[in-house]
C-alpha positions in Angstrom: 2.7 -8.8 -14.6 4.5 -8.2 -11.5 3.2 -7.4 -8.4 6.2 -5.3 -7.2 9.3 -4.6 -8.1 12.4 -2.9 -6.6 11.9 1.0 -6.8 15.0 2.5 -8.2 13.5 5.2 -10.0 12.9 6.2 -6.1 16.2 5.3 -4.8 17.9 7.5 -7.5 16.1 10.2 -6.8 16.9 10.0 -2.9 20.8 9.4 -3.9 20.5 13.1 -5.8 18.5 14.7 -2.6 19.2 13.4 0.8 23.2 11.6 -0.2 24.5 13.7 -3.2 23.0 17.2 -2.6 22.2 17.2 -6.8 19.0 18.4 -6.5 16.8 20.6 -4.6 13.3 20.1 -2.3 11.5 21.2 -5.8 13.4 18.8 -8.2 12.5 15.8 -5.3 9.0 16.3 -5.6 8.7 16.3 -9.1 10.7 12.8 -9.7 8.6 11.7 -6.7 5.7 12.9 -8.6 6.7 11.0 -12.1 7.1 7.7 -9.7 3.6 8.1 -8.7 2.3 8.8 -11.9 3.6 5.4 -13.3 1.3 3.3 -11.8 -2.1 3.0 -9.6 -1.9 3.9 -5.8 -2.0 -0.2 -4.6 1.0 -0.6 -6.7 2.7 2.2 -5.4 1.6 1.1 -2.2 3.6 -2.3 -3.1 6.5 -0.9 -4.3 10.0 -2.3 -2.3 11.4 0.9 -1.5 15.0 0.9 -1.5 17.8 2.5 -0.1 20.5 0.5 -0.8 20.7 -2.9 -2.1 23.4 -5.8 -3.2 23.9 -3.8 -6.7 24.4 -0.4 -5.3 26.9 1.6 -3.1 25.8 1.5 0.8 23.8 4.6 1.3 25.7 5.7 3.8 28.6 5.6 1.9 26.6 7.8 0.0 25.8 10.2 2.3 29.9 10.9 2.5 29.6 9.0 6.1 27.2 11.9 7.6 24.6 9.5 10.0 22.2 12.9 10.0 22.0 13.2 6.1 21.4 8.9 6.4 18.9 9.4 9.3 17.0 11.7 7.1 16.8 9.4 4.2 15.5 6.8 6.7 12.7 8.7 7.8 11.7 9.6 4.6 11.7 5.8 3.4 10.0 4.3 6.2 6.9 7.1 6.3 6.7 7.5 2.6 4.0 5.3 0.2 5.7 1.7 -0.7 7.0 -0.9 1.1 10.4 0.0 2.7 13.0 -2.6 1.9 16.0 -2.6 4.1 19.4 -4.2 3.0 21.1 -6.0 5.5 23.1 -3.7 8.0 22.0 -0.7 6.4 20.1 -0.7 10.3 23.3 -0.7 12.0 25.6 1.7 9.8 27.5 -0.5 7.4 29.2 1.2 5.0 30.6 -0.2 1.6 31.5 0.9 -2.2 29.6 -0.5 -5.2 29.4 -4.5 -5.7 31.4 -6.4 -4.1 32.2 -4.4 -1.4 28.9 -3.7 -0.6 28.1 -7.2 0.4 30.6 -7.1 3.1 29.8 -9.6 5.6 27.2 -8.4 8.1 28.2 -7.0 11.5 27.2 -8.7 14.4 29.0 -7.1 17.2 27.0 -4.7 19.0 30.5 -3.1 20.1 30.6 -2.1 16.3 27.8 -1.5 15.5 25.6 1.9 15.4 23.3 1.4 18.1 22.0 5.0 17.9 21.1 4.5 14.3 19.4 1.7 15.1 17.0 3.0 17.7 16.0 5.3 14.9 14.8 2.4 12.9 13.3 0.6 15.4 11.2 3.8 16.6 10.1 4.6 12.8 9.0 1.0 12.0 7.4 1.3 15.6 5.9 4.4 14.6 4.8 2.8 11.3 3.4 0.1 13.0 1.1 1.8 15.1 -0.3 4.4 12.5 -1.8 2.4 9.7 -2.1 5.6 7.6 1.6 5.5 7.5 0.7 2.3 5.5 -2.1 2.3 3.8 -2.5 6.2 3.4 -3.1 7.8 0.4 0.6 10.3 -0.1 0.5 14.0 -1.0 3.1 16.4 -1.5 2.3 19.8 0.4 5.3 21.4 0.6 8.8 21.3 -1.4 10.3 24.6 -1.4 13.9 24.7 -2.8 15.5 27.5 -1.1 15.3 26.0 2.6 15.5 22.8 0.7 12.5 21.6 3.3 10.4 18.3 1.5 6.8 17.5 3.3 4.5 15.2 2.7 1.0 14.2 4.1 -0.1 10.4 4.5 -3.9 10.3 4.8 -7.0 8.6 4.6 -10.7 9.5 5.3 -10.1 10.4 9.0 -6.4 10.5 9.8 -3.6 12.3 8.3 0.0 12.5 9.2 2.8 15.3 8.0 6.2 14.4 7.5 8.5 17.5 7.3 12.4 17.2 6.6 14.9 19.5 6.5 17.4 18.9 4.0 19.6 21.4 4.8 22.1 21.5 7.8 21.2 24.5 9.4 17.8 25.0 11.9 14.4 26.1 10.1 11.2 26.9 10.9 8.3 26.7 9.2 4.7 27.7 9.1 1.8 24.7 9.8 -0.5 27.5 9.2 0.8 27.6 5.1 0.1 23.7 4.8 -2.8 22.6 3.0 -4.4 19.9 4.8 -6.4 17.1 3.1 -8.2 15.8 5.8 -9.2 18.8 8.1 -7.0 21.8 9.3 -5.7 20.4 12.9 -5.8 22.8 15.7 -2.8 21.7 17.5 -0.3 18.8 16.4 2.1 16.0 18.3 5.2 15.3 17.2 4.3 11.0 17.1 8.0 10.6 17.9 8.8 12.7 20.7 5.2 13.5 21.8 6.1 17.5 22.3 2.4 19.0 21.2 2.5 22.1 19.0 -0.1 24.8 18.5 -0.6 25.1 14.6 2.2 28.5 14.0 5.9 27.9 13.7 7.5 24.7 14.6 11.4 23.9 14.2 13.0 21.6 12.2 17.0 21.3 13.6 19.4 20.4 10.6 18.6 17.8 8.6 16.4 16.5 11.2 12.3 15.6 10.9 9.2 16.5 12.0 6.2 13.6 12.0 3.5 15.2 12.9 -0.1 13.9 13.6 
């Protein structure tokens, strides 16, 4: 057998939520959940999680050109269970239809490249780095509700546990910490891991179709 393959049934699924706008916060969880279901946690855990790839259109592309619905997909990849697999400019904002122009030849000129984008990437696989629950942690959906279109997850283990929160909708949200279920321990206070602000568990915002990684 295989020890990994390429996820598309994951990749489709983002193409209908984060790019396309098909399907709801609900809908997402349940493909997610049918992904999960196909095989044991370490293979999930193994699983080359794909954006974009030499066969597809560039997800960006996708997205209709919109660098926030892109950014969004991004953080969901790199904090999600799997192994993130990043095709080659994807990073710095290439864009390009299905096969052959999505093999375009890669972009080495800063001057033209998406350098903003590319922090982003660097700070989540720094992030990601860093947290080895983001890893190796077990992956539990804990809140997908389809009218705010808001998708959260919790990456855990025996001591730690993270919350991702994104907000697939461009308009700002808030939402309630205290309405999470937490598998590890309900937190007093939380830090957002990427900007460090510290949050008392209540309200926190979300702006459109931005994140929230909370630890």
């Amino acid at each position: 057998q295989f020890d990994s393959v390429m996820n598309y049934s994951l990749q489709y699924a983002c193409f209908d939520f984060f790019a396309q706008g098909t399907i709801r916060a609900r809908s997402f969880a349940n493909r997610l959940a049918k992904v999960q279901m196909n095989y044991t946690q370490s293979v999930n855990l193994a699983m080359f999680n794909l954006l974009g790839s030499h066969d597809t259109e560039r997800f960006l592309t996708s997205c209709g050109g919109d660098a926030d619905k892109f950014a969004l997909a991004v953080a969901f990849q790199l904090t999600y269970e799997g192994a993130p697999m990043i095709y080659y400019g994807d990073e710095v904002g290439m864009v390009g239809r299905n096969d052959p122009d999505c093999r375009r030849g890669m972009i080495w000129d800063p001057k033209e490249q998406d350098l903003e984008l590319l922090g982003w990437y660097k700070s989540l696989i720094a992030l990601r780095r860093e947290h080895p629950v983001l890893r190796f942690g077990q992956c539990r959906t804990v809140w997908a509700d389809s009218a705010s279109n808001i998708f959260g997850f919790v990456r855990f283990d025996q001591e730690r546990q993270v919350l991702v929160l994104l907000n697939n909708q461009g308009k700002t949200q808030r939402i309630d910490l205290t309405k999470v279920v937490w598998p590890v321990a309900v937190p007093k206070q939380v830090q957002d891991l990427l900007t460090k602000e510290t949050f008392a568990l209540g309200e926190i915002v979300i702006k459109p179709y931005g994140s929230r990684i909370l630890g």
